[in-house]
Residue, then its C-alpha position, 0 to 999 in steps of 0.5 A: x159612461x158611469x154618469x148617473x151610476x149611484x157610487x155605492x153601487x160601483x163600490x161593492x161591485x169592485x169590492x165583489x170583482x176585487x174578491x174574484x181576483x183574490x180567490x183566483x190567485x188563491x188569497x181567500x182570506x183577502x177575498x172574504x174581506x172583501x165580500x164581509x165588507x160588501x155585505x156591510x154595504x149592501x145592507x145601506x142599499x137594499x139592491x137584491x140583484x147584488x146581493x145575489x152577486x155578493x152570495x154567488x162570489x162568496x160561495x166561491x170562496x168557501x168552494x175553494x177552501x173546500x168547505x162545501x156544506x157552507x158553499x152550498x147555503x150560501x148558493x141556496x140564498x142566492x137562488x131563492x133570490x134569483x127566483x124572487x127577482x125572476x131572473x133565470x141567467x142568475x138562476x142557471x148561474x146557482x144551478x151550475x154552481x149546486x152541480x159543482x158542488x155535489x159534483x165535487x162531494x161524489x154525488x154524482x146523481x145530484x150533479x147531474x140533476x142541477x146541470x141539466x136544470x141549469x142546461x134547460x135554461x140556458x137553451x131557452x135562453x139561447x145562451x150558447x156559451x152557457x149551452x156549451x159550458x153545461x155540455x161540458x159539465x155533464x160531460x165530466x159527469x159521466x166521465x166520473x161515473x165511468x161512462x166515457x163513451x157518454x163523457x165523450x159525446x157531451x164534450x165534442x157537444x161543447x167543442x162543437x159550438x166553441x168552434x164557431x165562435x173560434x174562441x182558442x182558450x174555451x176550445x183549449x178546455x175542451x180539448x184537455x177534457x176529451x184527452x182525460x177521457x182518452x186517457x181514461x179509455x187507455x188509449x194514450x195515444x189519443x190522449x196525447x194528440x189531443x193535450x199537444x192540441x191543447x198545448x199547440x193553442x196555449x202557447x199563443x194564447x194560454x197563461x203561464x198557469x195553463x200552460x203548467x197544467x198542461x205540460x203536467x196533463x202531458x206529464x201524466x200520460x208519460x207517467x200512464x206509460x210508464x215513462x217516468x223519466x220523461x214524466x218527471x221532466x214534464x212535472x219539473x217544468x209545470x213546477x218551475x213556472x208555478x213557482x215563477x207565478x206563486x200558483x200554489x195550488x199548481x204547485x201542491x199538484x206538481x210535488x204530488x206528481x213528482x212524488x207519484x213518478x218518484x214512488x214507481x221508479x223506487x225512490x220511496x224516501x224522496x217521494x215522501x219528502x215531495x209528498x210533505x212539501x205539496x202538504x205543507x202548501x195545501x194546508x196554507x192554501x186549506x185545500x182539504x181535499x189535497x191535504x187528505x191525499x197527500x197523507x194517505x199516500x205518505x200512509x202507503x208509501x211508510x207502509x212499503x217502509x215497514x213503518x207501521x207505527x208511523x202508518x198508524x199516526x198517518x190513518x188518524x189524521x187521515x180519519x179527521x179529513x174523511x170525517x170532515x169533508x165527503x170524499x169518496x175516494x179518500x174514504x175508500x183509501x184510508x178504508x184499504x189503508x187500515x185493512x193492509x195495517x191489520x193485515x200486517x198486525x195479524x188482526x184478522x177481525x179488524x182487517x175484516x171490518x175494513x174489508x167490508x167498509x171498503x166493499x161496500x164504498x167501492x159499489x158507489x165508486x166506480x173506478x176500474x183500479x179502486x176495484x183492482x187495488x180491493x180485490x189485491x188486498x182482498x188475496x192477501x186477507x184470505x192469505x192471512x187465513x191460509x186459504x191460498x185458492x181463495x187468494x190465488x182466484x182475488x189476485x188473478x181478478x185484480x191482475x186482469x183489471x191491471x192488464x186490462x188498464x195497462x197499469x204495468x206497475x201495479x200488474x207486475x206488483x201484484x203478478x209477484x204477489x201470486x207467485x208466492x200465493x203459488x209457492x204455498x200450493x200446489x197449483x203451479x210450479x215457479x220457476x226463474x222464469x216466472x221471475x225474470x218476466x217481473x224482474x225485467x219490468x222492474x229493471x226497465x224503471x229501474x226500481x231497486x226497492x222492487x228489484x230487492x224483493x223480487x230477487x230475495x223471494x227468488x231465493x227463497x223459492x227456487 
């Protein structure tokens, strides 16, 4: 079969196929040496269609490190090649690939933009696998622009034309896809059905890697739940197999998980232990994005400790990730992060400037609890000025978004916050029952640090 085939031409497409694999078992420094060693081949055989291949793989590679600008100069070259050669599969290919760019670096609107292009060819293609795959990338679009009813009906587009081709990995996708949205709709129920639809298809024909993921998607609607227990056991389960198979980038996310369940059942030391373990692994894989993660969340919990000094070392290397990749959410964090900080310091000018900060990214950023989460820290800025009716009316807002997502935690959390606002007028007189309600939940996830405060405020005020 391969008589006639020039051997250059078979050796940079192995040296391109070789990158793949290294990228995907996330050996990028293997990988880029193979791509670097393509590219010196290639210049020996002018063939531009490889070329393309050799630039679409590359952008991979800096994709994975999270280094987004360089991914996306590399998929631009490849798609004035595709134009060049008027080769409108490769063209769909590098729109896709621009999606998943400004996909991933929040602008939602751009992403949307090449998705559709790349959608637009591979209809008059009659390309159904690639019809199906942009559904579902518009679908995740939307989901991240908070429109999840839209989310929904791009995803059963994409379930739709999988299941005729009864292909169970691709539906599995899917089928995890539209259990997020569920999940984000608070409906978990539904959710539930459908990651064990996903995990039912998995178990026959899924890799150990999916089958982790899927077991921490299962984990995470305990965790919604406020099943802890069995969210912890879920996550240990998707981590022992991560090990088995040296999936670090699973793994970053299991000690992440791990250390979520482990902050709301109280155990705030172990957290930040799980927190520096999936760190240290995303910093040897250069995944940017989780490495900011896992520190702002070690910031909030050294803040729960009083640690502020420490709060502050965290926020400054926070500040280079903010500054280095554009990541919405992670800026809206280290913004609230500071506002907390000088709160606490009584540096109502810096908390202000912050607050605004946060305000204005929280227009771009659409997400119920990121809205909750500002207008808590908002209460406790007018608390610091002693405007109690200015406090008592942000906290009452951020505790009906709470209700509203059924985030129980952060509810009651917040719901403990108001009593004191209460103690300082006049509006509401608190009594024990007020905090038998909090104390009841905090007990149910047997969270001694809550349970601490509760009881401490409890005879402070009564």
């Amino acid at each position: 079969m391969l008589a006639g085939r020039d051997p250059k031409e078979l050796y940079i497409k192995s040296l391109i196929l070789r990158s793949d694999v290294y990228s995907l078992i996330s050996d990028n420094k293997s990988a880029l040496k193979d791509i670097n060693e393509a590219h010196k081949e290639i210049k020996k055989f002018n063939d531009l269609k490889l070329l393309t291949d050799i630039l679409v793989q590359e952008s991979q590679i800096y994709f994975s490190l999270s280094n987004y600008e360089k991914s996306k100069v590399l998929i631009l070259r490849a798609q004035n090649l595709s134009k060049k050669r008027k080769d409108k599969y490769d063209l769909a290919k590098c729109y896709n690939r621009l999606g998943n760019i400004y996909n991933l670096t929040g602008d939602y609107k751009k992403s949307l933009k090449y998705y559709l292009k790349s959608l637009e060819i591979a209809k008059k293609l009659k390309q159904l696998e690639g019809i199906s795959g942009r559904y579902n990338n518009i679908g995740s679009i939307y989901y991240y622009l908070g429109n999840n009813q839209k989310a929904l009906e791009f995803y059963k587009k994409s379930l739709e034309i999988k299941l005729k081709f009864n292909e169970p990995k691709s539906i599995a996708v899917t089928y995890n896809n539209i259990a997020v949205v569920y999940e984000n709709l608070n409906d978990y129920k539904k959710a539930l059905e459908y990651f064990l639809k996903t995990k039912e298809l998995l178990e026959k024909i899924g890799s150990p890697l999916e089958k982790a993921r899927n077991l921490t998607n299962i984990g995470n609607i305990y965790l919604d739940m406020g099943e802890y227990d069995k969210a912890l056991e879920l996550f240990e389960q998707a981590k022992s197999i991560q090990e088995e198979i040296n999936d670090k980038h699973g793994l970053t996310l299991s000690y992440y998980n791990i250390a979520t369940a482990k902050t709301y059942k109280g155990n705030i030391d172990q957290a930040i232990e799980f927190l520096k373990k999936s760190n240290e692994i995303a910093n040897q894989i250069k995944d940017l994005r989780r490495s900011g993660i896992n520190l702002i969340d070690i910031g909030y919990l050294y803040f729960e400790l009083e640690e502020l000094e420490k709060v502050e070392e965290i926020l400054k290397q926070v500040l280079l990730y903010v500054k280095k990749v554009n990541i919405p959410d992670l800026t809206l964090w280290y913004q609230n992060l500071s506002t907390e900080l000088f709160l606490k310091k009584k540096n109502l000018k810096k908390a202000q400037l912050f607050l605004n900060l946060s305000e204005k990214g929280l227009k771009k950023f659409n997400v119920e609890k990121e809205k909750a989460r500002f207008l808590v820290t908002k209460s406790k800025f007018f608390a610091a000025k002693k405007d109690f009716e200015k406090a008592i009316n942000e906290v009452e807002k951020g505790i009906k978004i709470y209700k509203k997502i059924k985030d129980n935690f952060n509810f009651y959390r917040s719901y403990l916050l108001l009593l004191t606002y209460f103690s300082k007028t006049n509006k509401k007189f608190v009594s024990e029952k007020d905090f038998q309600k909090i104390k009841k939940y905090f007990k149910s996830i047997d969270n001694k640090i809550f349970i601490s405060k509760i009881e401490s405020l409890e005879k402070e005020l009564l």
